[in-house]
C-alpha positions as CSV (number, residue, x, y, z in Angstrom):
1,X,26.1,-252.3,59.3
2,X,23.9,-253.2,56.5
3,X,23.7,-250.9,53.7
4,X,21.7,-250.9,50.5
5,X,21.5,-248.2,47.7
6,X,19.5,-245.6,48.8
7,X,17.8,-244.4,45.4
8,X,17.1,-240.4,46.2
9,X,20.8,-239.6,46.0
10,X,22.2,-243.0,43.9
11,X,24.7,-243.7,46.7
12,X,25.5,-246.3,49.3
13,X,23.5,-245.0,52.5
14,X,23.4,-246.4,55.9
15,X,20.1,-247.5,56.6
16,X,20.3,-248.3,60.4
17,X,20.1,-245.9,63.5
18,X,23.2,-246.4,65.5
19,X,22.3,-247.5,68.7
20,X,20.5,-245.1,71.4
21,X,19.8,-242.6,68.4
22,X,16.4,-241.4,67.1
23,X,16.1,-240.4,63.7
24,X,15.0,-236.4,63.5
25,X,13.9,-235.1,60.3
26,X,15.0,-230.9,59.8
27,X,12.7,-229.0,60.0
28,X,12.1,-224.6,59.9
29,X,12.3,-224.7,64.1
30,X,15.6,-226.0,63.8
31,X,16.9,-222.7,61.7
32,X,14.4,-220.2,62.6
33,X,12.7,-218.8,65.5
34,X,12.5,-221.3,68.1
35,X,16.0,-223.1,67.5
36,X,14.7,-226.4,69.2
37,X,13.3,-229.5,68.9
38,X,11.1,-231.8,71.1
39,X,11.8,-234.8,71.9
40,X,9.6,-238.0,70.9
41,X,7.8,-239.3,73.8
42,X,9.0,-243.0,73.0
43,X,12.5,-242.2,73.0
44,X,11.8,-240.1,76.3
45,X,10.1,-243.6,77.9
46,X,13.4,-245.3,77.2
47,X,15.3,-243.4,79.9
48,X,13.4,-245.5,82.4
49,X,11.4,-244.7,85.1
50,X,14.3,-244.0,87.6
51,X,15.5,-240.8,85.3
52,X,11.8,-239.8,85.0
53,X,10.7,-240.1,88.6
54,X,13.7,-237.8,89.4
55,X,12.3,-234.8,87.3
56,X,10.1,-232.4,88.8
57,X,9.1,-228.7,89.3
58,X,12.3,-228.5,90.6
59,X,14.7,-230.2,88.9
60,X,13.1,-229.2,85.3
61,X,16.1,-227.6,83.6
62,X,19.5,-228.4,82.4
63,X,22.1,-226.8,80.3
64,X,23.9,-229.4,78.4
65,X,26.4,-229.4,75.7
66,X,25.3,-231.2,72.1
67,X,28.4,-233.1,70.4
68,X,28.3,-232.7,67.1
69,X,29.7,-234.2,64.3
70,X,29.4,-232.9,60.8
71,X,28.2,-234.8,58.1
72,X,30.4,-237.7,56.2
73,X,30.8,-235.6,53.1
74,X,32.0,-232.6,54.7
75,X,35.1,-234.6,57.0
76,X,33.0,-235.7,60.0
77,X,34.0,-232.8,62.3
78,X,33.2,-232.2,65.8
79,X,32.2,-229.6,67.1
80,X,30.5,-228.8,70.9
81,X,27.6,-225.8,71.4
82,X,25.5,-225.4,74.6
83,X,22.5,-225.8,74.6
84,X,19.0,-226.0,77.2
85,X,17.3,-229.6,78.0
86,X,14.1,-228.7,79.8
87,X,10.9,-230.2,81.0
88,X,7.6,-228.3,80.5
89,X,4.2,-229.0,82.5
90,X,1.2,-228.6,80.4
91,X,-2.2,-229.5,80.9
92,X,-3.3,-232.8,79.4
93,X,-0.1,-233.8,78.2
94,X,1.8,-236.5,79.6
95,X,5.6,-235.9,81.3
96,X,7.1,-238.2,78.0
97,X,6.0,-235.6,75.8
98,X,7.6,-232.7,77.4
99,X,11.0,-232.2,76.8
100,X,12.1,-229.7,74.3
101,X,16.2,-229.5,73.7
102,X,16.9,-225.7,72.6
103,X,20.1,-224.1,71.2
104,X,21.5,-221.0,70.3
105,X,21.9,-219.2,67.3
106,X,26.0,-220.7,66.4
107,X,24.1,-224.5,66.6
108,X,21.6,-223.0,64.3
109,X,23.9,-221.6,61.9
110,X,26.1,-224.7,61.8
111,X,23.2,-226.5,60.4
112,X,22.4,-224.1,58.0
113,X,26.1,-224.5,56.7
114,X,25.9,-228.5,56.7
115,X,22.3,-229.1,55.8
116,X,21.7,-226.1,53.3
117,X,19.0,-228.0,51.2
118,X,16.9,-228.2,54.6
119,X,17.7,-224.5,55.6
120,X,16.6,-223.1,52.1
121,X,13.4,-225.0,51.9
122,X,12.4,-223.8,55.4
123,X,14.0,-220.3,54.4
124,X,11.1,-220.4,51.4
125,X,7.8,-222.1,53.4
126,X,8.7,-219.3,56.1
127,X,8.9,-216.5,53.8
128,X,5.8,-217.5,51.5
129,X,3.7,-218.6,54.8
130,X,0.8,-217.5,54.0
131,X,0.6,-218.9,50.5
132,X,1.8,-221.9,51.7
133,X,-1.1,-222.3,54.0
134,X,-3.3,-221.4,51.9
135,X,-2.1,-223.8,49.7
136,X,-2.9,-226.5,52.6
137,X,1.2,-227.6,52.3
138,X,3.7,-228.4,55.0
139,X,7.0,-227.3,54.9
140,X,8.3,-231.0,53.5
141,X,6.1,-230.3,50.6
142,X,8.7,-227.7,49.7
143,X,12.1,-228.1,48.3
144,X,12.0,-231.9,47.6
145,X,13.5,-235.0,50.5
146,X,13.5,-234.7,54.1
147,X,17.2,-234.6,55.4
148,X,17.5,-236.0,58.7
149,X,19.8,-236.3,61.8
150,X,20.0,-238.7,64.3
151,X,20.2,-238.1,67.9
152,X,21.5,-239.2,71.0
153,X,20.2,-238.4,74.9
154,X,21.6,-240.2,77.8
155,X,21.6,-239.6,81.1
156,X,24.3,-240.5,83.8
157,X,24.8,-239.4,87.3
158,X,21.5,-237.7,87.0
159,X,22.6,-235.4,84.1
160,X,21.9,-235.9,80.2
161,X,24.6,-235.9,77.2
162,X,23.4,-235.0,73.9
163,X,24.9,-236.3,70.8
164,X,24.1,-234.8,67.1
165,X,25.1,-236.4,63.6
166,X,24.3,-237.5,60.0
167,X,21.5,-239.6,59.5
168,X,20.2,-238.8,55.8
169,X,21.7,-235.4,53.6
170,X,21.3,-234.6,50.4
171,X,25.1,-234.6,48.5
172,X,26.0,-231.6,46.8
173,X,25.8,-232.8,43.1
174,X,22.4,-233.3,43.9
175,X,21.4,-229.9,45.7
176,X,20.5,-228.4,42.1
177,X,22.4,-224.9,43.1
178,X,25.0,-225.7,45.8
179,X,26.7,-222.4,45.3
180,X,23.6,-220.3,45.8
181,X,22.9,-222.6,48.9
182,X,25.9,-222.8,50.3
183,X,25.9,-218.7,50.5
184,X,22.1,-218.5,51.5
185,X,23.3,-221.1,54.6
186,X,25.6,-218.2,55.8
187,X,22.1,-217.4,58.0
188,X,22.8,-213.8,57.7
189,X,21.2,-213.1,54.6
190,X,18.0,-215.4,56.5
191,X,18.3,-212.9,59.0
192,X,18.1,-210.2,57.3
193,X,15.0,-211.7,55.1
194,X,12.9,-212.6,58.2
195,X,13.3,-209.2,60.1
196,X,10.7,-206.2,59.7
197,X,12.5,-202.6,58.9
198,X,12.5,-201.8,62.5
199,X,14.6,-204.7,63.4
200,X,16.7,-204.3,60.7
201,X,17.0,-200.4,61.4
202,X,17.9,-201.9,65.0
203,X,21.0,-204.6,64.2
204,X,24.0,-204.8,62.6
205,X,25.6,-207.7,61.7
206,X,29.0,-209.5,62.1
207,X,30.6,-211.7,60.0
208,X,33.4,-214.6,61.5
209,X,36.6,-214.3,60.1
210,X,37.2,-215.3,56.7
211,X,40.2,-215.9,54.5
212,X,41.3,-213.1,52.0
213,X,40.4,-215.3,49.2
214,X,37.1,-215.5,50.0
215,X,37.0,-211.8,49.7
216,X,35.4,-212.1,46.2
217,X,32.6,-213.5,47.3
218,X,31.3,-210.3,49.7
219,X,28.7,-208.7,47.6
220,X,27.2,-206.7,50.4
221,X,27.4,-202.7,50.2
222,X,28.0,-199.7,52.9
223,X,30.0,-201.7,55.7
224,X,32.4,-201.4,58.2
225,X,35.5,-204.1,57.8
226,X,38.6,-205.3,59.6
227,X,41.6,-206.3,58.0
228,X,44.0,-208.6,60.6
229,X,47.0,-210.6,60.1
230,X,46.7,-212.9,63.2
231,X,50.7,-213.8,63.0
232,X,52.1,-210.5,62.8
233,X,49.0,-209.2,65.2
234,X,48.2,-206.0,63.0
235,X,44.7,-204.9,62.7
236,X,42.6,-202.1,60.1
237,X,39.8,-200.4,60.4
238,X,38.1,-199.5,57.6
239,X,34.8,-198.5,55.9
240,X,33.0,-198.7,52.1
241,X,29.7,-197.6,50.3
242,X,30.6,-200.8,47.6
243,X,30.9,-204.5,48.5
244,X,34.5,-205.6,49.5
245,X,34.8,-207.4,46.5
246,X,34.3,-204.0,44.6
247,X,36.6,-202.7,47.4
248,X,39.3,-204.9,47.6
249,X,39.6,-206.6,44.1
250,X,42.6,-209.0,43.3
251,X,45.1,-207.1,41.5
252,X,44.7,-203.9,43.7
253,X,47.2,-203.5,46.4
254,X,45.8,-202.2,50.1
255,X,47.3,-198.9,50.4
256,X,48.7,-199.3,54.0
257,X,48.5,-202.5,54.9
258,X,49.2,-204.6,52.2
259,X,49.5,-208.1,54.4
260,X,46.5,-208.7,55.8
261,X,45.2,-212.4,55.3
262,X,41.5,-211.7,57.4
263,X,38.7,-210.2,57.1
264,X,35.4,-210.2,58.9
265,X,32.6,-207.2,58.1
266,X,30.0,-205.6,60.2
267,X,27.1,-205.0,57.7
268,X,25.6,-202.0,58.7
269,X,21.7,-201.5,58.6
270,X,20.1,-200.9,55.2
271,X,19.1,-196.9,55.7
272,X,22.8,-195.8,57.4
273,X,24.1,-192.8,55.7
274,X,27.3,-192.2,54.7
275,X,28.1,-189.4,57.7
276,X,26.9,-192.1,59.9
277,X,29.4,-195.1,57.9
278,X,32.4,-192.4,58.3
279,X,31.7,-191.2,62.1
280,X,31.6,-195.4,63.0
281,X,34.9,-195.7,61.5
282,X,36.7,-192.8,63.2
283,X,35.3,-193.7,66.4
284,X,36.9,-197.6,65.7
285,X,40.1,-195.9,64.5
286,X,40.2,-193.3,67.5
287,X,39.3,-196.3,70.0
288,X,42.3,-198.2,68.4
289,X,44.8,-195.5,68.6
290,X,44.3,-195.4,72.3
291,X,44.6,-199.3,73.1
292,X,47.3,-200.2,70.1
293,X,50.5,-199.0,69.5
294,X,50.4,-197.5,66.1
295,X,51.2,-193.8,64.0
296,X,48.5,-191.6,64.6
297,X,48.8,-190.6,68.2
298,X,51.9,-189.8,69.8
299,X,50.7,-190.8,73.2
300,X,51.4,-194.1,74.7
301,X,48.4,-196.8,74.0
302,X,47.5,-198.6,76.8
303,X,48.9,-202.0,75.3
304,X,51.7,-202.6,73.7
305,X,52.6,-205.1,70.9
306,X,53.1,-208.2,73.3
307,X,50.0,-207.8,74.7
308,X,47.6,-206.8,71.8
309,X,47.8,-205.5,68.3
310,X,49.3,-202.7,66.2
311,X,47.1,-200.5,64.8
312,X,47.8,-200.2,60.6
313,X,45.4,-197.2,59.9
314,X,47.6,-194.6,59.2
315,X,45.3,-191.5,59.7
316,X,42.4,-190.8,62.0
């Protein structure tokens, strides 16, 4: 493949598509809101007329899975989500034109995580849309280059296989703030930015499971958390007013369940009270007591160690 030094980033880039791919610059619909893209009406016309004359009113829709392969600096990883191909009849516009591939919200937040220099800029032209408008700019005109991936659709036995990788990303020396993007890339923090109180009144949010020593990075207050060690298959409930960084700092010791090496945290709405924060946790607890073995009921629980997990909480 020919390469020659691509002069936004001062690095050897690949220059060339690899075959069957269209380039795809990332853009806000990506991340936010819709979660799809359409696809170009030239690289539709490439499928041939024998794919195209098959779709109709009736044979419109198909759930595919997208391959995916993170980018080349972050280990080329692959990765499959699922994902909608579908074919939309509009007036005026021809067939070509009208296929839209849409994902989920775990595609969406992958590419948050890989791309974060795309994600913030759309983050910001999404939250200052009006001024943006006003100020007659696109979305590109924010944050600096246009990262792009490059895709693949083809279609065999009447069915279409999607393929998702690298095409152009900004490295991280050259992000400006990689730590502040790599944690605004999380998507939840987008999440909560883009909903109105209601929503947010309406949600709560769950994190995946993290290491413990990522714990210093949780800055988020009033939560519910779980503490697990997967091996041992032990599990905590627990809940704090402070961030778990506050609540769990490095030299302090847990006071029941020293061992755990998980977390993940359900960050509760803005406006719960602390009553509230305390009844969720004794409802988790009392829930656990009666599925896990544990200390706190001397009832039988429904599983037992083989099957599930003990329960660590030592008090209702």
């Amino acid at each position: 493949m020919d390469k020659k030094k691509d002069k936004r980033i001062d690095r050897v880039q690949p220059i060339r598509l690899t075959s069957k791919f269209f380039p795809l610059d990332i853009h806000k619909s990506m991340f936010i809101n819709d979660l799809m893209i359409t696809i170009p009406q030239y690289y539709a016309e490439s499928w041939g007329n024998a794919v195209l004359s098959s779709h109709n009113s009736e044979n419109k829709s198909w759930e595919v899975e997208i391959n995916y392969e993170t980018p080349r600096e972050i280990g080329r990883k692959k990765h499959t989500f699922t994902a909608l191909l579908s074919l939309f009849f509009a007036k005026g516009r021809k067939q070509t034109s009208s296929y839209r591939l849409k994902w989920n919200s775990e595609f969406a937040i992958q590419l948050a995580q890989d791309y974060p220099k795309s994600f913030v800029r759309s983050l910001e032209f999404q939250i200052g849309d009006e001024y943006y408008k006003e100020q007659k700019y696109t979305e590109f005109d924010v944050g600096g280059f246009k990262e792009q991936l490059q895709v693949k659709i083809i279609w065999k036995n009447g069915f279409p296989k999607v393929a998702i990788k690298e095409f152009f990303r900004v490295n991280k020396k050259s992000q400006g703030f990689p730590m502040v993007f790599k944690e605004l890339s999380s998507y939840l923090i987008a999440d909560y930015l883009l909903s109105s109180e209601d929503e947010l009144l309406r949600r709560i949010q769950i994190t995946k499971w993290k290491p413990r020593k990522e714990i210093s990075k949780e800055l988020n207050e009033n939560n519910i958390y779980i503490l697990l060690n997967r091996e041992k298959k032990e599990v905590y409930f627990g809940e704090t007013k402070k961030s778990l960084s506050n609540r769990y700092p490095p030299s302090q010791k847990h006071h029941s369940f020293e061992q755990w090496t998980e977390y993940s945290i359900v960050q509760l709405p803005p406006e719960t009270s602390e009553h509230a924060r305390l009844l969720i946790e004794r409802v988790l607890i009392a829930i656990g007591a009666k599925l896990f073995p544990n200390t706190i009921y001397a009832e039988k629980s429904v599983l037992d160690k083989s099957e599930g997990l003990t329960l660590k909480n030592k008090r209702k």
